[in-house]
ROBA-34751 format. One line per 10 residues: number of its first residue (from 1); their letters; for each residue z, x, y of N, C-alpha, C. Coordinates in steps of 0.02 Angstrom, whole numbers. Example, Ala and Ser with C-alpha at 12.3 -4.5 7.8 and 13.67 -1.06 7.14 Angstrom:
2
1> as> 390,660,-284,390,615,-225,390,660,-165 | 354,642,-112,357,684,-53,394,645,2
***
This chain:
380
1> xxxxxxxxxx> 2019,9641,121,1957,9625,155,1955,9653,225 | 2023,9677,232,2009,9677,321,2013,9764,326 | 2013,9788,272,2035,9874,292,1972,9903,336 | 1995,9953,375,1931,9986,386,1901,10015,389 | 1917,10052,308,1909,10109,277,1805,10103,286 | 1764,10184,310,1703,10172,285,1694,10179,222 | 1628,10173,195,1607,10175,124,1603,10265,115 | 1614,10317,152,1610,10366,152,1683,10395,116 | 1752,10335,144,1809,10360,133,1828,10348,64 | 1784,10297,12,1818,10249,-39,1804,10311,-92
11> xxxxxxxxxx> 1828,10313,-113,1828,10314,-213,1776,10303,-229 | 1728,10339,-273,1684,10292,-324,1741,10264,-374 | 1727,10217,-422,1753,10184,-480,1751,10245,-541 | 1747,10194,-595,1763,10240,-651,1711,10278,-663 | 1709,10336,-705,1655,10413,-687,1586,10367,-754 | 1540,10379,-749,1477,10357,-774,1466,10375,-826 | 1492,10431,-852,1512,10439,-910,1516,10409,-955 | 1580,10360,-941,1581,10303,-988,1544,10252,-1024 | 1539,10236,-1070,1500,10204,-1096,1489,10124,-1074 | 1440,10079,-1052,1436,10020,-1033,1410,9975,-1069
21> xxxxxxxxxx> 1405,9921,-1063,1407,9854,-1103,1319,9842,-1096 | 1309,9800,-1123,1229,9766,-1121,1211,9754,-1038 | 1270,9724,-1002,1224,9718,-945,1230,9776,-898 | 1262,9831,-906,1278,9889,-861,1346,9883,-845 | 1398,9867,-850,1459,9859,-823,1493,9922,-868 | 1551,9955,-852,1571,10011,-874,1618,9987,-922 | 1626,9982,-974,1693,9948,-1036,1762,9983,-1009 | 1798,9936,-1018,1845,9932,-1021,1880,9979,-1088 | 1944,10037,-1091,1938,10073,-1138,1993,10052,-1176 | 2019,9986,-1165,2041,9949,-1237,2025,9880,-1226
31> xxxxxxxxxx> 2039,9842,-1267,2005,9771,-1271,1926,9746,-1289 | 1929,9677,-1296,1857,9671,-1325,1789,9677,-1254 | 1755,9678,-1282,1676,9698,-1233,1675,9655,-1184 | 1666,9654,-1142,1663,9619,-1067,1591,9552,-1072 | 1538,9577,-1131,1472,9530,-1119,1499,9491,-1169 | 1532,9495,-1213,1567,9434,-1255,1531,9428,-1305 | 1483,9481,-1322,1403,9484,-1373,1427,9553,-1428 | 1448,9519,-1488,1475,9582,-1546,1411,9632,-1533 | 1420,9675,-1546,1381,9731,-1543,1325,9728,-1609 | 1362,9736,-1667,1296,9721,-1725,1256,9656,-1729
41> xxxxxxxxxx> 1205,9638,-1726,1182,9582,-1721,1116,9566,-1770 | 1148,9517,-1822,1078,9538,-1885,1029,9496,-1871 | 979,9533,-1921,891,9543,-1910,877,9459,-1900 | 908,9416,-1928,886,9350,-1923,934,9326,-1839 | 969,9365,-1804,986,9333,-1727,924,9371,-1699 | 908,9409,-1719,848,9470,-1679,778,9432,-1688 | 785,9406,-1747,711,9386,-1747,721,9305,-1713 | 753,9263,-1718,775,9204,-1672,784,9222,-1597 | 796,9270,-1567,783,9294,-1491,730,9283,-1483 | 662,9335,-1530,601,9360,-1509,560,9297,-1513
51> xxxxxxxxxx> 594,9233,-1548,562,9185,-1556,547,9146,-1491 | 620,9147,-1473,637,9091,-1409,598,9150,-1345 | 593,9230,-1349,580,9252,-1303,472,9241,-1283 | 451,9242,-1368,394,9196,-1368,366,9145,-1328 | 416,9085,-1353,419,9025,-1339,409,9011,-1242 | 467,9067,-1209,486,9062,-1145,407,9103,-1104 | 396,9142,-1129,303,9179,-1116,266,9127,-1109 | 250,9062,-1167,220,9036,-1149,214,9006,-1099 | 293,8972,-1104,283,8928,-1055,295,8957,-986 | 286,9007,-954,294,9045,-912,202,9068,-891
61> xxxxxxxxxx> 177,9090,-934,116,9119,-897,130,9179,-893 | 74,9218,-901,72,9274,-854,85,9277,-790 | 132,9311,-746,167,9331,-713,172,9280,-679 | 203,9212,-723,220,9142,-696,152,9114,-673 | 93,9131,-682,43,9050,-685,47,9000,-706 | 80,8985,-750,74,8928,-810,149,8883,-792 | 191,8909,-754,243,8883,-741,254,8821,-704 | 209,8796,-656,226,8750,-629,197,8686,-684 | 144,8695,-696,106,8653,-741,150,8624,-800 | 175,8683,-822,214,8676,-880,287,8635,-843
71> xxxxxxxxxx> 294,8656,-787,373,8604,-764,373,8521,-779 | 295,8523,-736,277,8459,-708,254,8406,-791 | 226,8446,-840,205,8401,-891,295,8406,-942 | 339,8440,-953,382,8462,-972,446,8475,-961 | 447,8418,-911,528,8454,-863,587,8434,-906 | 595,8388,-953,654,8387,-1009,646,8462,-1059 | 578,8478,-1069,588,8544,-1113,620,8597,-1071 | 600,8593,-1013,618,8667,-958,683,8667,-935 | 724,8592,-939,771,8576,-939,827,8595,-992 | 800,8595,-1044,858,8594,-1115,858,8665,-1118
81> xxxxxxxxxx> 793,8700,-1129,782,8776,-1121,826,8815,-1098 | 826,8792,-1015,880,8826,-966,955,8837,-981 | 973,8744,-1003,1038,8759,-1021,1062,8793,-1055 | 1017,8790,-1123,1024,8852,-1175,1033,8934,-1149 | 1013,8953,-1093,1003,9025,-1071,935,9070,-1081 | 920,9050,-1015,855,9108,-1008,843,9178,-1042 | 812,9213,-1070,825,9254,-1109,820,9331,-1034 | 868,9375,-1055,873,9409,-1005,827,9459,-981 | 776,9460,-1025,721,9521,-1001,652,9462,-939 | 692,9420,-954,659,9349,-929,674,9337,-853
91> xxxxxxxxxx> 745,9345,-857,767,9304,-809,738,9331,-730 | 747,9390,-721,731,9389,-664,658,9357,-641 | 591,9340,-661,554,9317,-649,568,9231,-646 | 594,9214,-699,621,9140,-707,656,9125,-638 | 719,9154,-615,759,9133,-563,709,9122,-519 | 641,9169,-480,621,9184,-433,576,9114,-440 | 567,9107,-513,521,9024,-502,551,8973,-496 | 630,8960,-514,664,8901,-524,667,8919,-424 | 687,8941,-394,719,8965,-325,663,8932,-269 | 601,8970,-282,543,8940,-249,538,8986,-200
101> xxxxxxxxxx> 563,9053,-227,565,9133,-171,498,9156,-192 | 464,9151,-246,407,9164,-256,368,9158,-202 | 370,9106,-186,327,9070,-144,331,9102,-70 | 414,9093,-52,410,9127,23,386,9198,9 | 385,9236,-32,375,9307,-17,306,9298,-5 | 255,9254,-42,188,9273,-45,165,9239,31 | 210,9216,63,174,9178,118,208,9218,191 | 257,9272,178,263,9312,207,262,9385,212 | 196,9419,195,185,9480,153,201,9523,219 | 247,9575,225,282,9626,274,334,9604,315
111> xxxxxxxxxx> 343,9561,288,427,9505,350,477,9574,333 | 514,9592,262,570,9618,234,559,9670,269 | 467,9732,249,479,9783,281,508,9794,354 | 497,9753,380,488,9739,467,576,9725,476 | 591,9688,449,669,9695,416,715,9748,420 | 697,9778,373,740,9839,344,717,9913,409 | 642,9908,438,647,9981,441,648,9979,540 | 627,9918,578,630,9914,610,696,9860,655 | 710,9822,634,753,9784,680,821,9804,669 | 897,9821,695,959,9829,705,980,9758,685
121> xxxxxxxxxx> 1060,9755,645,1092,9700,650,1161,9723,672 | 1191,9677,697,1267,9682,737,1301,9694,669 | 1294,9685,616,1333,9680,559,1326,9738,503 | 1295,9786,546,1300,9825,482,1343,9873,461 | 1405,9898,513,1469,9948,488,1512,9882,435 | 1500,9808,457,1531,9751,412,1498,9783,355 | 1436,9788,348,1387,9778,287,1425,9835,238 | 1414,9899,261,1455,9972,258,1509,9982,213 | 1560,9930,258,1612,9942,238,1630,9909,174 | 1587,9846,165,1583,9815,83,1554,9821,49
131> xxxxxxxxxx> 1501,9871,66,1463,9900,-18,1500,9902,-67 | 1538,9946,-64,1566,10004,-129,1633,9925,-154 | 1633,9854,-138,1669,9816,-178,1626,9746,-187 | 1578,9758,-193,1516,9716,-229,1501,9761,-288 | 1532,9704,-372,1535,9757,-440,1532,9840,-440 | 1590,9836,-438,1610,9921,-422,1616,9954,-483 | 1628,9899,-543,1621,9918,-610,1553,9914,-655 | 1478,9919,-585,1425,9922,-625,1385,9980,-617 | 1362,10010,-649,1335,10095,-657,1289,10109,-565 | 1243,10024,-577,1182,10038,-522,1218,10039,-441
141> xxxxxxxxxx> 1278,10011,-445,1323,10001,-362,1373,10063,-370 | 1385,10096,-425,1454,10134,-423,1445,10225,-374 | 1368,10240,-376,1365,10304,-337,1352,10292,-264 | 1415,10315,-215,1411,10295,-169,1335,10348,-118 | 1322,10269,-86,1242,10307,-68,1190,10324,-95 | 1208,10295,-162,1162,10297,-225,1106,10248,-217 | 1036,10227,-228,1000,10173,-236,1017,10118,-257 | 1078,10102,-277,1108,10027,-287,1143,10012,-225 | 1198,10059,-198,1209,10029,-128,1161,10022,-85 | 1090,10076,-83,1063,10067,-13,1027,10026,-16
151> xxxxxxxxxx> 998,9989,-86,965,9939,-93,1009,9861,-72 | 1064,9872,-91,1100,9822,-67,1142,9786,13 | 1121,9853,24,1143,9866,97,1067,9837,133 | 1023,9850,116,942,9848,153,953,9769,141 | 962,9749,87,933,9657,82,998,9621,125 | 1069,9639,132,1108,9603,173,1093,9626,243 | 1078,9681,248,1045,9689,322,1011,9656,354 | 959,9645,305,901,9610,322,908,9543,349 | 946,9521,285,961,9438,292,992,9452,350 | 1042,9455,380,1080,9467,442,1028,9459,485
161> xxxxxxxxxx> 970,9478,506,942,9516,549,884,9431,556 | 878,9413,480,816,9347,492,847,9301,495 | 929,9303,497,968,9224,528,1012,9254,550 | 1000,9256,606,1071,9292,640,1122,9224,651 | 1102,9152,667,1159,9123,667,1216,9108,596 | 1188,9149,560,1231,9165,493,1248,9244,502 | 1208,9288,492,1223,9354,483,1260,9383,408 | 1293,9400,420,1342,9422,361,1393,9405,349 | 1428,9376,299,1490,9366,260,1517,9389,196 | 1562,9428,204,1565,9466,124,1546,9433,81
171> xxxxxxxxxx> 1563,9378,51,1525,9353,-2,1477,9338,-26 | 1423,9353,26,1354,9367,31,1338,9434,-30 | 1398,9484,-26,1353,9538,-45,1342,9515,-106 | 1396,9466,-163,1425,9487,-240,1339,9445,-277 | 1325,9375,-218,1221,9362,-224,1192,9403,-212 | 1184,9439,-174,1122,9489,-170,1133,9561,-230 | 1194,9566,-245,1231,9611,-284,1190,9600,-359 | 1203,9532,-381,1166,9518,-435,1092,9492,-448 | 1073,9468,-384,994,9462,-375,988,9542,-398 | 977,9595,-366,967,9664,-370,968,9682,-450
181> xxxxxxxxxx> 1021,9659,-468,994,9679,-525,943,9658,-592 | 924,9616,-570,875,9563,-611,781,9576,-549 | 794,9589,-476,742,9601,-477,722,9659,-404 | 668,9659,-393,673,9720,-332,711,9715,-261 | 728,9735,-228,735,9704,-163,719,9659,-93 | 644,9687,-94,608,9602,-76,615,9538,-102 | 624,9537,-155,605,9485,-213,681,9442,-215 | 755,9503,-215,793,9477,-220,815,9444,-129 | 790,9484,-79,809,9463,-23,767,9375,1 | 698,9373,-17,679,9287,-37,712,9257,-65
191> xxxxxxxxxx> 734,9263,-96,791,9233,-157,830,9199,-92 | 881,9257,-91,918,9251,-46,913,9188,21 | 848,9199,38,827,9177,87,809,9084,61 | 802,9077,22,785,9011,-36,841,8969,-28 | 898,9017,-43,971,8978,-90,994,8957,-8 | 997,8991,40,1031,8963,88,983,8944,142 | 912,8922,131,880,8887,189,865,8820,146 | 860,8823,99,871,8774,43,795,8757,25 | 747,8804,20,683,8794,-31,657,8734,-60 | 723,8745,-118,720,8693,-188,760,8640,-176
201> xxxxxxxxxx> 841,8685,-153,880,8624,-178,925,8637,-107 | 979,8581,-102,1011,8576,-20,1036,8664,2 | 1033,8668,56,1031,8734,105,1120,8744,77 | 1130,8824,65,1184,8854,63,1210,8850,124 | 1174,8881,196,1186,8927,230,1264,8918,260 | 1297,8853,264,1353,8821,284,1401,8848,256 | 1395,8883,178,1439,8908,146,1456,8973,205 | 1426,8994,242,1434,9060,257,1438,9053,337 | 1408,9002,378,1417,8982,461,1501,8997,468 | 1481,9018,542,1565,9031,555,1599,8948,569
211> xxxxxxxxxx> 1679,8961,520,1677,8904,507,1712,8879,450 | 1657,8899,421,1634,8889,341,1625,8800,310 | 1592,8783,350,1587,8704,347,1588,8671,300 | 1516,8726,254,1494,8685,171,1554,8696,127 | 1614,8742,145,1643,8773,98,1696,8700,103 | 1734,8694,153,1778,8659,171,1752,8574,146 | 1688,8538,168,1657,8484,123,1679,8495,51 | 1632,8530,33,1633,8551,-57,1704,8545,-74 | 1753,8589,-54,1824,8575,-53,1853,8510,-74 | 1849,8479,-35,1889,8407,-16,1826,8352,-67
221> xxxxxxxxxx> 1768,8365,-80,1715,8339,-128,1744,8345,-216 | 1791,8421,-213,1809,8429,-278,1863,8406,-290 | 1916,8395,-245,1982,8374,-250,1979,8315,-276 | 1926,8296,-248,1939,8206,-249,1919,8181,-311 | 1876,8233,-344,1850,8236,-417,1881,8258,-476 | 1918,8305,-450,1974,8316,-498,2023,8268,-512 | 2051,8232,-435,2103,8169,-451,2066,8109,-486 | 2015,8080,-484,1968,8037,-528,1956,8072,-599 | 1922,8118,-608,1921,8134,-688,1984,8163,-718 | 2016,8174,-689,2067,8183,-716,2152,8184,-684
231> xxxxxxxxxx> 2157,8122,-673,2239,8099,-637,2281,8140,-634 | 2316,8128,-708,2359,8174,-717,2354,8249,-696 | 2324,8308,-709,2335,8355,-655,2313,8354,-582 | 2271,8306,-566,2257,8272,-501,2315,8279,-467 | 2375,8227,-483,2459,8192,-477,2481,8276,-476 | 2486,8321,-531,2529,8381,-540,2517,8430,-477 | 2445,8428,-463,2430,8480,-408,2459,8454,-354 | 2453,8379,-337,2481,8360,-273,2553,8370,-280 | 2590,8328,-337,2679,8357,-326,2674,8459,-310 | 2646,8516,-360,2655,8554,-329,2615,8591,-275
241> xxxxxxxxxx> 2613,8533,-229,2560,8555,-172,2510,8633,-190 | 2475,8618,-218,2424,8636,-233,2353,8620,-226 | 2302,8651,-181,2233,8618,-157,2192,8666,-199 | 2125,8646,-175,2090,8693,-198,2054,8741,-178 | 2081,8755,-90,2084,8815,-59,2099,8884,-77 | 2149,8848,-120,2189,8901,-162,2166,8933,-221 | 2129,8896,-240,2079,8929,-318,1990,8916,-331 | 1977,8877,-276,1900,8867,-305,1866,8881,-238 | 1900,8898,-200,1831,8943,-132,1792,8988,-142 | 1783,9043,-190,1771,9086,-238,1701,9062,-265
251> xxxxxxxxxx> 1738,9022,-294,1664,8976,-364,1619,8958,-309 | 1645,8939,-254,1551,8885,-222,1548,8948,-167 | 1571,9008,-118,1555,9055,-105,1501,9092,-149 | 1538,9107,-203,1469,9157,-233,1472,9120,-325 | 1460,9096,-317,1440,9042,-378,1456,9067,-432 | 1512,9080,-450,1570,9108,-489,1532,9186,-521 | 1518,9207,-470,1493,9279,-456,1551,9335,-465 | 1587,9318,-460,1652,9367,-452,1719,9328,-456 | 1741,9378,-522,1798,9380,-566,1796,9322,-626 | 1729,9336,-637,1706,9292,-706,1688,9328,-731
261> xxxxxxxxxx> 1678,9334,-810,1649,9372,-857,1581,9361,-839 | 1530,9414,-863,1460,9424,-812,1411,9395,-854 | 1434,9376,-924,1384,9336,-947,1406,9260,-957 | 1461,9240,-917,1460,9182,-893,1426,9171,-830 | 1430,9208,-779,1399,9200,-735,1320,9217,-743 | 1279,9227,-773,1237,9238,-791,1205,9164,-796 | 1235,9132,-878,1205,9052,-896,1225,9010,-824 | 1272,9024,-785,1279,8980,-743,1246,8968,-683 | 1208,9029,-656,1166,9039,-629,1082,9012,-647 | 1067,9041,-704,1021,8985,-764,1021,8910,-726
271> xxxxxxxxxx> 1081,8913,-730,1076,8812,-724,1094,8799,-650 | 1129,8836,-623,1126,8827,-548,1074,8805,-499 | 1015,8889,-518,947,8884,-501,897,8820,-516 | 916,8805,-561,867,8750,-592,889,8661,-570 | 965,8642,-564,998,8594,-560,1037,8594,-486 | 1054,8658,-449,1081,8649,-389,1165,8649,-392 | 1183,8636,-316,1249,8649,-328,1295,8611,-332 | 1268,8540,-391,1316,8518,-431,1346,8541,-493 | 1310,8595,-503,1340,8642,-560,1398,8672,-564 | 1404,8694,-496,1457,8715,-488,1530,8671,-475
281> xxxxxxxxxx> 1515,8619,-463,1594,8549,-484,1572,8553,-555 | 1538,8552,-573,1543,8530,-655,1571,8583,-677 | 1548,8655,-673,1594,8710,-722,1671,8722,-683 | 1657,8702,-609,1741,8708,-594,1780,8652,-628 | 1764,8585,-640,1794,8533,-693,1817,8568,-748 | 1747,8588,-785,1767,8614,-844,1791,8672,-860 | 1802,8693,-820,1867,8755,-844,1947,8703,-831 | 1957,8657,-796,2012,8645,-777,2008,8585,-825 | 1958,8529,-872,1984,8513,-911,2007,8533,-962 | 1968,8620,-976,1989,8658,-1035,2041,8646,-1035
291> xxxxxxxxxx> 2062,8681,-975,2161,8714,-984,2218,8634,-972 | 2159,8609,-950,2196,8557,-923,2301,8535,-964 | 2291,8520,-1038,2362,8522,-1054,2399,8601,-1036 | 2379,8640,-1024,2437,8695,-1005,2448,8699,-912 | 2392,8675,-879,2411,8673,-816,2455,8629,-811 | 2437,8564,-826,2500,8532,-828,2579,8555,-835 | 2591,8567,-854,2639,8605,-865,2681,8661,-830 | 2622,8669,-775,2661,8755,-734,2682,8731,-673 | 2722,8759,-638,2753,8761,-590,2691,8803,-525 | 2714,8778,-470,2669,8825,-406,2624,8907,-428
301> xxxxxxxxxx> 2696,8955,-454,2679,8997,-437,2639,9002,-512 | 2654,8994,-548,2631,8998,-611,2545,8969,-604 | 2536,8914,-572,2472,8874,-582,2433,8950,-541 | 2460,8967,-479,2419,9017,-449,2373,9065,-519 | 2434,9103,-544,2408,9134,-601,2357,9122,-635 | 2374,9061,-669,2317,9032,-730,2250,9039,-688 | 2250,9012,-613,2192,9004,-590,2142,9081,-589 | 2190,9143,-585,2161,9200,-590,2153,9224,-655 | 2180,9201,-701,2180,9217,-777,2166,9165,-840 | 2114,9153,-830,2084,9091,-886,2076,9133,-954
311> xxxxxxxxxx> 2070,9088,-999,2083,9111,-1067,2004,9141,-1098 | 2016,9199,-1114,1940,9206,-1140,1894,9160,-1160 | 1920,9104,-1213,1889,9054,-1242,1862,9006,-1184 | 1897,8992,-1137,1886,8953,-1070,1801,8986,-1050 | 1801,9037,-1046,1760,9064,-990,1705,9070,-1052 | 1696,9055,-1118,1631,9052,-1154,1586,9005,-1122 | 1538,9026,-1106,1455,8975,-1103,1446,8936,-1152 | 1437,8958,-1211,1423,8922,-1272,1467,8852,-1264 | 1536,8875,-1246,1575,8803,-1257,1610,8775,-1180 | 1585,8816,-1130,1602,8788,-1049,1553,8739,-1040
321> xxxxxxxxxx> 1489,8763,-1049,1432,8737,-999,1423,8654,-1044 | 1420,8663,-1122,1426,8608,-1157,1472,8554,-1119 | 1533,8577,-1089,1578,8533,-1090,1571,8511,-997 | 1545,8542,-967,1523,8538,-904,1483,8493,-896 | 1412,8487,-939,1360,8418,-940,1403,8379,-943 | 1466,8348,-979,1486,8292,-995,1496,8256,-923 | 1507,8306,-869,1538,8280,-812,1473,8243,-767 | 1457,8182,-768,1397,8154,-722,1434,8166,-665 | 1405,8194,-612,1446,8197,-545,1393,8187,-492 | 1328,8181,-506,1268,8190,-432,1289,8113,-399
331> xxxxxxxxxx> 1264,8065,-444,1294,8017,-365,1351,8016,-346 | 1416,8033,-377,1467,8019,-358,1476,8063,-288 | 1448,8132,-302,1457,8184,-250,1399,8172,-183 | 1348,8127,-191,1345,8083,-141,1374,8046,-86 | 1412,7995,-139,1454,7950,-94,1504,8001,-56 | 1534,8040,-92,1593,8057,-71,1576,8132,5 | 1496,8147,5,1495,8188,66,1490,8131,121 | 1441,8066,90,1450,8008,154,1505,8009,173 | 1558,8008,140,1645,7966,170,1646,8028,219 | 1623,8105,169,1672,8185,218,1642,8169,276
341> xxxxxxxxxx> 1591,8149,274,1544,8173,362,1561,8108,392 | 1551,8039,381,1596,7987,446,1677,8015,434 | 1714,8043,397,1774,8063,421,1779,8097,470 | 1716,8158,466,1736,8217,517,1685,8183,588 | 1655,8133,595,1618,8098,640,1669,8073,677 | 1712,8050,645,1781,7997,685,1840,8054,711 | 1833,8105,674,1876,8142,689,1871,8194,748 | 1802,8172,739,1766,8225,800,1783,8206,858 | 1762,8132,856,1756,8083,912,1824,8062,949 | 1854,8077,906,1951,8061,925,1957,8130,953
351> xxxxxxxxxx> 1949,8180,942,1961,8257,959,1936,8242,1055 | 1870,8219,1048,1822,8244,1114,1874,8174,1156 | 1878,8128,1142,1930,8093,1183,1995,8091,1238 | 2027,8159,1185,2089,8179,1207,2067,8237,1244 | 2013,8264,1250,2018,8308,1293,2010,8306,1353 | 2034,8324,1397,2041,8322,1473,1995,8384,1505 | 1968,8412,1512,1936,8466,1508,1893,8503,1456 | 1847,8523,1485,1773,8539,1406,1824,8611,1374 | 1818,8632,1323,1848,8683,1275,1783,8748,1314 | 1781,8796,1315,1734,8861,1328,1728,8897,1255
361> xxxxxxxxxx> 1667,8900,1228,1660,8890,1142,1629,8981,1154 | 1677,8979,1116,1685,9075,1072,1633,9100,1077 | 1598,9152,1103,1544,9185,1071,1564,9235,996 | 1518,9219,954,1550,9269,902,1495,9313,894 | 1503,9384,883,1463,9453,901,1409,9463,845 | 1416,9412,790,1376,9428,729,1331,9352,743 | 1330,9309,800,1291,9264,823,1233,9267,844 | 1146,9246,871,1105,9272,885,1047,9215,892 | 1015,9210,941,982,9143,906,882,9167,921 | 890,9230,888,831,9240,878,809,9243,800
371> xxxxxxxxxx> 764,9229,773,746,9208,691,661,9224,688 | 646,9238,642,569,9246,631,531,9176,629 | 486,9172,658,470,9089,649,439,9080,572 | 438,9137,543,409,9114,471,465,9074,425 | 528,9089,453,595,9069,398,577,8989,418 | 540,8950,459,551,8892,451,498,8860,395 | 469,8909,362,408,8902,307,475,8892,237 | 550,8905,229,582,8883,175,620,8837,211 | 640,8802,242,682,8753,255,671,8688,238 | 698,8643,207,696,8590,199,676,8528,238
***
């Protein structure tokens, strides 16, 4: 992460040539398909798509009219729907309605241009230098300087530029990486602008403040959930001092965006958008009750591993996300941010005590506290 190689010096990835999978990713030239979707697929799965892709038209509207109506009389159908998986010629319009970016774009018509072609951000040799490792194994990011980087480069710019007290954080790119490909660049930079001013559902942006505040909560929110639903490796991680610094900063950074199979991250996103980011304790649960009897079992360095190498079967949708509902977690993950925040209240308050002298607080160079006054049209 820290090299400082430009995007001028890197490698493209593998040559384009190659043949790629359903969602654009370049195959792998042994092993099975990366989308996890057999290739032949008979006339009765084809005609059961076109059914459900029917079904999702309606209740959608033309270019989403019919959508809210249909939420509000229907929200258990729009609900079960989702979990099932949005159909993909779908989704990008779907996300933009579950998100509520629809909305900011239409209430800020020329913000992005004004964005991209006029304002500078402190962050953009950062921006630069992480193109070319936001999916390096997908056709539309792999030509360097190609319209997938510069498109991707324009919407983290941007964002940088309409919250500067966030700006940029690599893990920013691997969201805007996959917004892009589901919809244009305005469209995906609202998005953007949705998930972390919090639109719909509670504000990201903490995931990404210098800091990393929301990350470090969420953290210590999952630990404590893991030792309750499940003790026993609860007990194992603590004997081999093991947190979850160590394996799940990743998952609530970019919402298991990267180094997941892409049509897991896909349904999970589906339900993210729609349910928020208790989704994400639930599928981090449920991968770890999957494996749960073999973690048990490993030693330090070994558990590291598993955490980077889950079992194909683990990482299915069909049988993750099933096993993920089981986990009720919204009030619990309630109570348990009350306890994080009077902890860090008392802890604060004990800190400012002992000090004998005020601290002189950092300026950091990707800091700024100028903002468009329209961004306060998505905030909560």
């Amino acid at each position: 992460m820290d090299k400082k190689k430009a995007v001028d010096d890197i490698e493209p990835g593998p040559a384009p040539s190659r043949s790629v999978d359903k969602f654009g990713f370049i195959k792998p030239e042994q092993g099975s398909s990366p989308d996890g979707i057999s290739k032949s697929r008979s006339i009765h799965e084809r005609e059961r798509e076109e059914r459900r892709i029917r079904k999702w038209r309606k209740m959608i509207g033309v270019g989403g009219s019919d959508w809210k109506h249909y939420v509000r009389r229907n929200p258990h159908v729009v609900k079960r729907r989702i979990r099932k998986g949005i159909p993909d010629c779908l989704r990008g319009l779907v996300w933009q309605l579950l998100s509520g970016s629809r909305d900011l774009l239409l209430m800020n018509p020329g913000v992005y241009e004004t964005l991209v072609i006029y304002e500078t951000s402190a962050s953009e040799l950062e921006i630069i230098r992480d193109i070319s490792r936001t999916f390096p194994s997908h056709i539309f990011f792999q030509k360097r300087h190609g319209p997938g980087q510069r498109s991707l480069y324009n919407v983290l710019k941007a964002y940088s530029v309409y919250d500067r007290d966030v700006g940029y954080v690599q893990g920013m790119g691997f969201l805007a990486g996959l917004l892009l490909l589901y919809m244009s660049e305005e469209d995906a930079f609202w998005l953007l602008v949705a998930l972390l001013k919090g639109a719909v559902h509670a504000p990201m942006e903490g995931l990404y403040q210098a800091g990393l505040p929301l990350v470090q909560q969420y953290l210590c929110q999952f630990e404590k959930l893991v030792i309750e639903q499940m003790p026993k490796l609860g007990q194992h991680f603590i004997d081999e001092m093991i947190n979850p610094s160590m394996y799940a900063s990743q998952w609530f950074i970019t919402v298991f965006s990267y180094s997941f199979p892409f049509h897991l991250t896909l349904r999970v996103w589906d339900v993210f958008l729609c349910e928020g980011i208790k989704v994400v304790f639930q599928v981090g649960l449920a991968l770890l009750r999957f494996c749960h009897d073999e973690l048990v079992k490993l030693p330090f360095e070994k558990l590291l591993h598993a955490f980077r190498n889950f079992p194909e079967e683990a990482t299915d949708p069909d049988v993750l996300l099933p096993l993920a509902f089981t986990f009720k977690v919204s009030n619990r993950l309630v109570e348990l941010e009350k306890e994080y925040q009077k902890k860090m209240e008392g802890s604060n308050a004990s800190t400012s005590t002992k000090r004998s002298q005020p601290l002189k607080s950092k300026t950091f160079s990707r800091i700024g506290s100028r903002a468009f006054a329209s961004s306060t049209n998505s905030e909560k």
